[in-house]
N, CA, C and O atoms as CSV, one atom per row, in Angstrom:
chain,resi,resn,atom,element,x,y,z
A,1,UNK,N,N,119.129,136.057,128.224
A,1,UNK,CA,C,119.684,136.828,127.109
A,1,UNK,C,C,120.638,135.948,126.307
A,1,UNK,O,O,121.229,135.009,126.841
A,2,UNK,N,N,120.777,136.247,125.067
A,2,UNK,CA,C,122.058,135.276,124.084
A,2,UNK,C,C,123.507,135.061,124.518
A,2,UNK,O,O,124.208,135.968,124.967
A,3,UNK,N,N,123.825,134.057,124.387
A,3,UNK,CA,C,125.128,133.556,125.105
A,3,UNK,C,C,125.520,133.729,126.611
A,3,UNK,O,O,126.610,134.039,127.092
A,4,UNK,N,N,124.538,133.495,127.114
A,4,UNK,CA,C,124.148,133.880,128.798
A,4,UNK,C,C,125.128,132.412,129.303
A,4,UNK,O,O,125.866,132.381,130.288
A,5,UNK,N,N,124.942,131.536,128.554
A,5,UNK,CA,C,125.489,130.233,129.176
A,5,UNK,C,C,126.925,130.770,128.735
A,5,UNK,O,O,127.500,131.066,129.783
A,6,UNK,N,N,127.478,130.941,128.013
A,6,UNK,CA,C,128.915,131.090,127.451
A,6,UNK,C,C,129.686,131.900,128.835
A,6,UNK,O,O,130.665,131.475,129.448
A,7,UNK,N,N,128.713,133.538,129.181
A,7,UNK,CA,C,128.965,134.539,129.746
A,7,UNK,C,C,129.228,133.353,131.297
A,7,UNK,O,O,130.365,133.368,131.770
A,8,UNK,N,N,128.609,132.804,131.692
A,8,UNK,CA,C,128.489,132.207,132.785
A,8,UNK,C,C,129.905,131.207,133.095
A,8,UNK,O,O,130.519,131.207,134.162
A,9,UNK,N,N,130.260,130.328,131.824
A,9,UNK,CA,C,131.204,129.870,131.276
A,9,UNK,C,C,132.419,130.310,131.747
A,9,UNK,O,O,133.103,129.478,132.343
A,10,UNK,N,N,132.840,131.415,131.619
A,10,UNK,CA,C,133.977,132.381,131.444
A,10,UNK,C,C,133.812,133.027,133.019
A,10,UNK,O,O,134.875,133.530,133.384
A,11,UNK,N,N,133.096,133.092,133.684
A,11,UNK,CA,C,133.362,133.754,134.692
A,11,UNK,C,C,134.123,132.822,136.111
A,11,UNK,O,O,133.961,131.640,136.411
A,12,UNK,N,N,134.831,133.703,136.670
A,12,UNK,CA,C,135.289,132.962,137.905
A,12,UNK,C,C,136.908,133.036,138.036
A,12,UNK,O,O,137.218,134.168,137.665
A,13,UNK,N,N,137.892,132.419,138.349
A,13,UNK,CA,C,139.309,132.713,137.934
A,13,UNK,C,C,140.135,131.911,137.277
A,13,UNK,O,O,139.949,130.752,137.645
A,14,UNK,N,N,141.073,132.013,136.365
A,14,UNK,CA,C,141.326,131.381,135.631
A,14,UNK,C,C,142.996,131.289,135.947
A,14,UNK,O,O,143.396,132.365,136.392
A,15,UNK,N,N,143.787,130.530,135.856
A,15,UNK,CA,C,145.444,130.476,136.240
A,15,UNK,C,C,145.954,129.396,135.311
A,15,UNK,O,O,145.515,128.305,134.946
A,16,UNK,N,N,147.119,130.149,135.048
A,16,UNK,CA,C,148.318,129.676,134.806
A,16,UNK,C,C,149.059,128.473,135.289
A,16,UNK,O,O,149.686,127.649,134.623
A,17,UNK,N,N,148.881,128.529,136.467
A,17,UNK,CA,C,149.452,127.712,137.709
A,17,UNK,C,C,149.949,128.459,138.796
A,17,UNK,O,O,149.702,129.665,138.807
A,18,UNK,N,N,150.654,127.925,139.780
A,18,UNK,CA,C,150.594,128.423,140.601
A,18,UNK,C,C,152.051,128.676,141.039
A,18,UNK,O,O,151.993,129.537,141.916
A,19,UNK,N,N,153.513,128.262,140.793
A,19,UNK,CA,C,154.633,128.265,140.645
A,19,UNK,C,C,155.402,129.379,140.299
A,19,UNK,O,O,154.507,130.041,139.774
A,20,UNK,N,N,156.429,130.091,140.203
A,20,UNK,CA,C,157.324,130.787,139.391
A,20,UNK,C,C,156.131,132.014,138.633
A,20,UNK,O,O,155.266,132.670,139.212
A,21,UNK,N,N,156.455,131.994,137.322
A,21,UNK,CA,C,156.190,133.105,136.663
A,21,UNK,C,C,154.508,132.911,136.512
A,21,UNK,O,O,154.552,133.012,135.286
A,22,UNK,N,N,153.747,132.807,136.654
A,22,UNK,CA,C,152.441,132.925,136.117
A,22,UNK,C,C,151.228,133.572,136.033
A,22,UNK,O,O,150.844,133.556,137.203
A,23,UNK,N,N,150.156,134.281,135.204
A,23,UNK,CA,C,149.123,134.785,135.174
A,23,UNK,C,C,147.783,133.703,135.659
A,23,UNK,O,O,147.426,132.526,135.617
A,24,UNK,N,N,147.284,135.349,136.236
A,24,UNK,CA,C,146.085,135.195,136.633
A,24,UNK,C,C,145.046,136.418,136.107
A,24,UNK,O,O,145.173,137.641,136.166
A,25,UNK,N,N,143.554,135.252,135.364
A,25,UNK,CA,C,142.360,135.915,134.750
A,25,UNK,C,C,141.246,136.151,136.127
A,25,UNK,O,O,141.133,135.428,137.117
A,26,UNK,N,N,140.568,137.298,135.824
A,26,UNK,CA,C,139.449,136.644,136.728
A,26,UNK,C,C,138.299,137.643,136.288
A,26,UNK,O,O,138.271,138.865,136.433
A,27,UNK,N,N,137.192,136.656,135.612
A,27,UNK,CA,C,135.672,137.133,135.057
A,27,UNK,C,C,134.740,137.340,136.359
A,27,UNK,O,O,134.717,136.312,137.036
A,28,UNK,N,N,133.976,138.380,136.886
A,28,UNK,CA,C,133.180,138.574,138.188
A,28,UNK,C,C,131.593,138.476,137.283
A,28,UNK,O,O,131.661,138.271,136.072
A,29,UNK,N,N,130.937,138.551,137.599
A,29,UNK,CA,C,129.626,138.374,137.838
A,29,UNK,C,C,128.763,139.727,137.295
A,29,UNK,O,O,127.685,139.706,136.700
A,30,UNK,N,N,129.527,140.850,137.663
A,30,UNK,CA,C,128.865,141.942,137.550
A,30,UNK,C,C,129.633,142.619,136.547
A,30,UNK,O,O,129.824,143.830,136.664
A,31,UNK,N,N,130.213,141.815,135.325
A,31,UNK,CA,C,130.852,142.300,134.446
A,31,UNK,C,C,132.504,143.122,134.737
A,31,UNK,O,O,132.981,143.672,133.744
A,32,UNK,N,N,133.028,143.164,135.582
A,32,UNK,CA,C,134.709,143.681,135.904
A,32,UNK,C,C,135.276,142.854,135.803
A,32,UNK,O,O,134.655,141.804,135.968
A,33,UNK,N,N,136.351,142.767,135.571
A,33,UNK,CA,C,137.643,141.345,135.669
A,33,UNK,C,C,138.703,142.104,136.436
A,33,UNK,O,O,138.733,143.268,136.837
A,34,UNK,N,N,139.680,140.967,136.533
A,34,UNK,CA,C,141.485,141.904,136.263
A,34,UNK,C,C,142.371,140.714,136.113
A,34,UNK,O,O,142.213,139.534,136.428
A,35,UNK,N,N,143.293,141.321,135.575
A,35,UNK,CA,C,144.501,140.164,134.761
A,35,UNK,C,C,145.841,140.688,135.509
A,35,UNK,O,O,146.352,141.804,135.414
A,36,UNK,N,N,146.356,139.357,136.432
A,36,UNK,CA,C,147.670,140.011,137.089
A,36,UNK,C,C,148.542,138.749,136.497
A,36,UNK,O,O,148.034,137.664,136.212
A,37,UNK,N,N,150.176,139.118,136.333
A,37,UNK,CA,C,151.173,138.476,136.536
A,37,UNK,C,C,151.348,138.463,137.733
A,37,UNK,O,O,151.184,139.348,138.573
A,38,UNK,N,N,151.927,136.719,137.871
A,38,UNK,CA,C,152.616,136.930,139.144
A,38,UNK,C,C,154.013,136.457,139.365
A,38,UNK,O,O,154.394,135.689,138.482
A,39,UNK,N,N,154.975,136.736,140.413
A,39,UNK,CA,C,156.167,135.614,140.578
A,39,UNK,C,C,155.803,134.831,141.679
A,39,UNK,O,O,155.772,135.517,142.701
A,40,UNK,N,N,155.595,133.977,141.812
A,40,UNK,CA,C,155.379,133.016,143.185
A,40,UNK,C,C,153.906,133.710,143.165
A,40,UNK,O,O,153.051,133.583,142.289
A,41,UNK,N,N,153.819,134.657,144.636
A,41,UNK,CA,C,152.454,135.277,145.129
A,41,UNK,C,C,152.804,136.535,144.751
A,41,UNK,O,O,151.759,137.130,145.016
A,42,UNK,N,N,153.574,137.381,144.301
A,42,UNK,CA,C,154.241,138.455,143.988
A,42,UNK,C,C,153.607,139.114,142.901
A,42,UNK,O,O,154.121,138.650,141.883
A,43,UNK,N,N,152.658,140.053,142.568
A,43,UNK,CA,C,152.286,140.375,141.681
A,43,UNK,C,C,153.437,141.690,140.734
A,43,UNK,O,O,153.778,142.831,141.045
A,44,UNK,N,N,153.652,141.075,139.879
A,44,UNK,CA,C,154.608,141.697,139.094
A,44,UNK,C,C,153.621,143.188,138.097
A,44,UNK,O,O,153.769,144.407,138.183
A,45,UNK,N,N,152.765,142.442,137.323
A,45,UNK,CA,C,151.721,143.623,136.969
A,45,UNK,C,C,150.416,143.349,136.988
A,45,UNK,O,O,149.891,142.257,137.207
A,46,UNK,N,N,149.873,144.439,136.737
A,46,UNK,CA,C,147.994,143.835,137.705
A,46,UNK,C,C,147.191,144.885,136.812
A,46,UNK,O,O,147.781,145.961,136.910
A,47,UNK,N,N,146.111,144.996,136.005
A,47,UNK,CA,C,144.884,145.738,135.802
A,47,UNK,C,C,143.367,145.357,135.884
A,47,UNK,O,O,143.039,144.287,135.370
A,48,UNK,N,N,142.696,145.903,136.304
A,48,UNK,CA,C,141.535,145.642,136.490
A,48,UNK,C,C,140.556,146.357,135.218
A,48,UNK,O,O,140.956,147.430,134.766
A,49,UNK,N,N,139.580,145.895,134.785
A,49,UNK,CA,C,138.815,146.333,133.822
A,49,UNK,C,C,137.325,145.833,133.579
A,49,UNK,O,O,136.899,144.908,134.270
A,50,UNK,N,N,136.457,146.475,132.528
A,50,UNK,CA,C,135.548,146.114,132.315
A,50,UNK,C,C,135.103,145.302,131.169
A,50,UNK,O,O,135.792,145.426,130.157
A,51,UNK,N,N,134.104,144.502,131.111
A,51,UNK,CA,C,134.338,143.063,130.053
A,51,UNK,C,C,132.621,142.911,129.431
A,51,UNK,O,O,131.706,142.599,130.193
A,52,UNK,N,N,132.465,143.111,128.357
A,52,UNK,CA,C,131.171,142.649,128.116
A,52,UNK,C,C,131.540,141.013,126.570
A,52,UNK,O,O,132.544,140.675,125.943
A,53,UNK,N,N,130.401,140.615,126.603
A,53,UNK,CA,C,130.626,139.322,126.179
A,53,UNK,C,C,130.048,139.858,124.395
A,53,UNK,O,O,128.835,139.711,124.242
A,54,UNK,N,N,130.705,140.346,123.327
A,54,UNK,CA,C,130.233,140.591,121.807
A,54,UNK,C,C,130.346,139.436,120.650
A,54,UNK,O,O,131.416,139.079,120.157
A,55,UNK,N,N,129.281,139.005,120.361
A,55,UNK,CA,C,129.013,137.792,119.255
A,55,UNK,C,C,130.750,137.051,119.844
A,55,UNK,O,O,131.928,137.220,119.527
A,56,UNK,N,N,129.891,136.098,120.963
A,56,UNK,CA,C,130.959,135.161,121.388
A,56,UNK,C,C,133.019,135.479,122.277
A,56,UNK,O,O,133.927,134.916,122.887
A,57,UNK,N,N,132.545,136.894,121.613
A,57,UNK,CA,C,133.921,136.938,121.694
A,57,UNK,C,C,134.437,137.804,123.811
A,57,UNK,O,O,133.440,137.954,124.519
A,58,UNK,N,N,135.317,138.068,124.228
A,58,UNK,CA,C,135.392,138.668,125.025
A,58,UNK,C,C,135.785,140.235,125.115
A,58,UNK,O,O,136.999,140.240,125.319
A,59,UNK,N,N,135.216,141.836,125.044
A,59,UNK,CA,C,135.521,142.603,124.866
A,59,UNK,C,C,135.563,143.499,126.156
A,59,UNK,O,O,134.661,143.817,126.931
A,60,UNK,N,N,137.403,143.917,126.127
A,60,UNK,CA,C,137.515,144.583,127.544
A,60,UNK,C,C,137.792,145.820,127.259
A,60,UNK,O,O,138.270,146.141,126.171
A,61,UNK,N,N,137.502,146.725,128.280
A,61,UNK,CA,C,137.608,147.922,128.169
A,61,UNK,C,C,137.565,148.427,129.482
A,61,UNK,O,O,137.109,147.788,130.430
A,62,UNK,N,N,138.228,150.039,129.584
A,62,UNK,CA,C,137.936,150.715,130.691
A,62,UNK,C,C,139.487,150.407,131.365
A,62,UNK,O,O,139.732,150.872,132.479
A,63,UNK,N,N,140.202,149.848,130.860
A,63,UNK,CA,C,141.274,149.495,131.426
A,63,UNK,C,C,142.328,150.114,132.694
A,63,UNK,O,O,143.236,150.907,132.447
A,64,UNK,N,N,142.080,149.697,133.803
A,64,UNK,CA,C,142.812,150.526,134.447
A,64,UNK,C,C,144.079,150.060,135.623
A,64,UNK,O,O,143.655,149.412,136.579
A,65,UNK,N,N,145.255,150.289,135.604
A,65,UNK,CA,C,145.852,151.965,135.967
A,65,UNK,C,C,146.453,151.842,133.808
A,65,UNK,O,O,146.686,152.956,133.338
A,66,UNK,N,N,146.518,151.404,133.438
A,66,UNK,CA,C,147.354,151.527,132.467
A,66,UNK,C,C,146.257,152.110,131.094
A,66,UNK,O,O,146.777,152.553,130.070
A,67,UNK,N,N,145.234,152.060,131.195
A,67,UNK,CA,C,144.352,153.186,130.239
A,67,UNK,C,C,144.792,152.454,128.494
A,67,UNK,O,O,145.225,152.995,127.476
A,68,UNK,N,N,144.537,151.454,128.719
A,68,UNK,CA,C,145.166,150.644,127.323
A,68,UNK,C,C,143.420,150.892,126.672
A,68,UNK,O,O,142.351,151.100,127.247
A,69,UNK,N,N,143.809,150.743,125.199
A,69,UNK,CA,C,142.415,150.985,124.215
A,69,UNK,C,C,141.639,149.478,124.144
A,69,UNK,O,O,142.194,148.380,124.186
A,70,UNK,N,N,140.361,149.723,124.037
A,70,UNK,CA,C,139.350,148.792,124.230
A,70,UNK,C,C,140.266,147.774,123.572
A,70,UNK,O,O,141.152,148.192,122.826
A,71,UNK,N,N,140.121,146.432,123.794
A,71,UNK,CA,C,140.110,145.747,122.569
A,71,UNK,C,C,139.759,143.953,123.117
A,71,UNK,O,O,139.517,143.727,124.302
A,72,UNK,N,N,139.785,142.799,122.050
A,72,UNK,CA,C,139.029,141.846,122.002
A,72,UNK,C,C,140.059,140.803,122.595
A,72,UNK,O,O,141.231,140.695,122.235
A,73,UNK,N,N,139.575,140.235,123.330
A,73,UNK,CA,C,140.579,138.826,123.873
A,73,UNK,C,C,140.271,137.537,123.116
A,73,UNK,O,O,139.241,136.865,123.158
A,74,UNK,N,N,141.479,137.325,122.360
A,74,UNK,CA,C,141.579,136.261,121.401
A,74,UNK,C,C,141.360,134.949,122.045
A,74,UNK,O,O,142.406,134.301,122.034
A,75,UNK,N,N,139.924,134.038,122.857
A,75,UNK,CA,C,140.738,133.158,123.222
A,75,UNK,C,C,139.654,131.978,123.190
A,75,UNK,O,O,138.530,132.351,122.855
A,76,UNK,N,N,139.814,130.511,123.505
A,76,UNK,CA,C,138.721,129.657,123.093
A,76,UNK,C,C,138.468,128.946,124.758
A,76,UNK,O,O,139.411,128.870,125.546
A,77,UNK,N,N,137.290,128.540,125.056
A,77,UNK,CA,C,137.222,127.856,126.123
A,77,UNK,C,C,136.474,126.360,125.916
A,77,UNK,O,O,135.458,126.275,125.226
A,78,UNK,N,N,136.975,125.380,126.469
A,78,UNK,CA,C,137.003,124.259,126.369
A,78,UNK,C,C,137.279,123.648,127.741
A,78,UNK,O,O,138.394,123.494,128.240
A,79,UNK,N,N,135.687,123.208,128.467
A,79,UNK,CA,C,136.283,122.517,129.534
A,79,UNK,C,C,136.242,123.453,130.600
A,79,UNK,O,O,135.394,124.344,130.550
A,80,UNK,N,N,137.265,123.366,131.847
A,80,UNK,CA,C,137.762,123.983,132.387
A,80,UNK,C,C,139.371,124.413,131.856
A,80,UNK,O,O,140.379,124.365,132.561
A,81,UNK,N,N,139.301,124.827,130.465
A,81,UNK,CA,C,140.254,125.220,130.072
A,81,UNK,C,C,139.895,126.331,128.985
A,81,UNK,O,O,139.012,126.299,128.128
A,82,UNK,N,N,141.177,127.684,129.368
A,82,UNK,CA,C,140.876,128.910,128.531
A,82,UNK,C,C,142.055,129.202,127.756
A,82,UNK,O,O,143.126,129.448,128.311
A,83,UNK,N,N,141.935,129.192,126.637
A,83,UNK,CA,C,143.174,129.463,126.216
A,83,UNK,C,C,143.488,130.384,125.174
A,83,UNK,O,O,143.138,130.431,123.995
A,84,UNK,N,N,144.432,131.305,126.065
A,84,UNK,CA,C,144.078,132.911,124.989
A,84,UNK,C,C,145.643,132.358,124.235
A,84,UNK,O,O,146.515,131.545,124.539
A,85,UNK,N,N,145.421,133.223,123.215
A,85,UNK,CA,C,146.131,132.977,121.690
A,85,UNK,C,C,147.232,133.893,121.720
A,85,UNK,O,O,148.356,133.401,121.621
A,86,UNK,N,N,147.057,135.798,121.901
A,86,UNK,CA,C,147.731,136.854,121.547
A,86,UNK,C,C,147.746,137.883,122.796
A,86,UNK,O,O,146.691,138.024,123.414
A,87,UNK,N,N,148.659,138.460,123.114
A,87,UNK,CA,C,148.864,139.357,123.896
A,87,UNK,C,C,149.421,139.178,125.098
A,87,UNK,O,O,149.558,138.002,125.433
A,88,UNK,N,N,149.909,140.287,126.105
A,88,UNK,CA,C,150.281,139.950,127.186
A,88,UNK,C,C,149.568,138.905,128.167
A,88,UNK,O,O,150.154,138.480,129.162
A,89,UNK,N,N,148.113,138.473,127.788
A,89,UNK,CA,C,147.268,137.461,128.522
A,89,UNK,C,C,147.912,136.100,127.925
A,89,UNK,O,O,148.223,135.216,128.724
A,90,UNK,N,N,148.072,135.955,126.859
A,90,UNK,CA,C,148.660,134.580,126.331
A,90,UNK,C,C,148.930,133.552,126.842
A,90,UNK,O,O,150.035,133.660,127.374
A,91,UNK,N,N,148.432,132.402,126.999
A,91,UNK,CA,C,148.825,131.131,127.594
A,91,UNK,C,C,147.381,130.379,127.869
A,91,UNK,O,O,146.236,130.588,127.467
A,92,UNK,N,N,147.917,129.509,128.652
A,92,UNK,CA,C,146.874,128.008,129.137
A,92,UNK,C,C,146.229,128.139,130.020
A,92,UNK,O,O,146.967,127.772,130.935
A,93,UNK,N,N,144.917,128.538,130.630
A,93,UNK,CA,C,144.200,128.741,131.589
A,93,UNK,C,C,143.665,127.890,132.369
A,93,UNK,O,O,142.688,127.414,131.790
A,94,UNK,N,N,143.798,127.455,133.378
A,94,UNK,CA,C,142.611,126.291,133.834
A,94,UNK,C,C,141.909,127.064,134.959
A,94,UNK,O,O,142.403,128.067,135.474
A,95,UNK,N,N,140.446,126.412,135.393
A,95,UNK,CA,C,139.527,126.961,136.177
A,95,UNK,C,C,140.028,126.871,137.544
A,95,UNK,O,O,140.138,125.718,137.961
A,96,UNK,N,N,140.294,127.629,138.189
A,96,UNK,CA,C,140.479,127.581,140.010
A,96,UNK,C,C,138.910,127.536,140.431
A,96,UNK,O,O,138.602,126.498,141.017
A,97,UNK,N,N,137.967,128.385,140.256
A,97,UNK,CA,C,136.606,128.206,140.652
A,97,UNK,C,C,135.913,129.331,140.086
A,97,UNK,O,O,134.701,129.459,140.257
């Protein structure tokens, strides 16, 4: 199907680092993700959701515990590097696996 390589691209987990304050992405296989802050190993906030891949872009929805409205993740991938632009996801991603 179209952008099957991209979709493939994007999946797996994505971090911040691993230190102090940092987020964690993670694209599954069967289309769910979830996006946690963490402190150290400490997850400060956490949602899990659903993700389909629209003309290139990343669109999540289903958002849950926090029931936030669909919307598009601003972000470019390059490499083993993801890097979202806007929102509480914001920052430098690199691939863990």
């Amino acid at each position: 199907s179209r952008g099957l390589g991209d979709v493939y691209k994007r999946q797996g987990y994505w971090s911040t680092g691993i230190g102090g304050t940092h987020k964690l992405l993670s694209f599954d296989e069967d289309g769910t993700g979830s996006f946690g802050i963490y402190s150290n190993a400490t997850p400060i906030s956490f949602q899990m959701f659903d993700y389909k891949i629209e003309e290139g872009r990343i669109y999540i929805y289903d958002v849950y515990p926090d029931e936030k409205t669909p919307y598009y993740l601003d972000c470019k991938i390059s490499g083993t590097t993801l890097k979202v632009e806007t929102g509480s996801e914001a920052g430098t991603y690199k691939k863990q696996k």
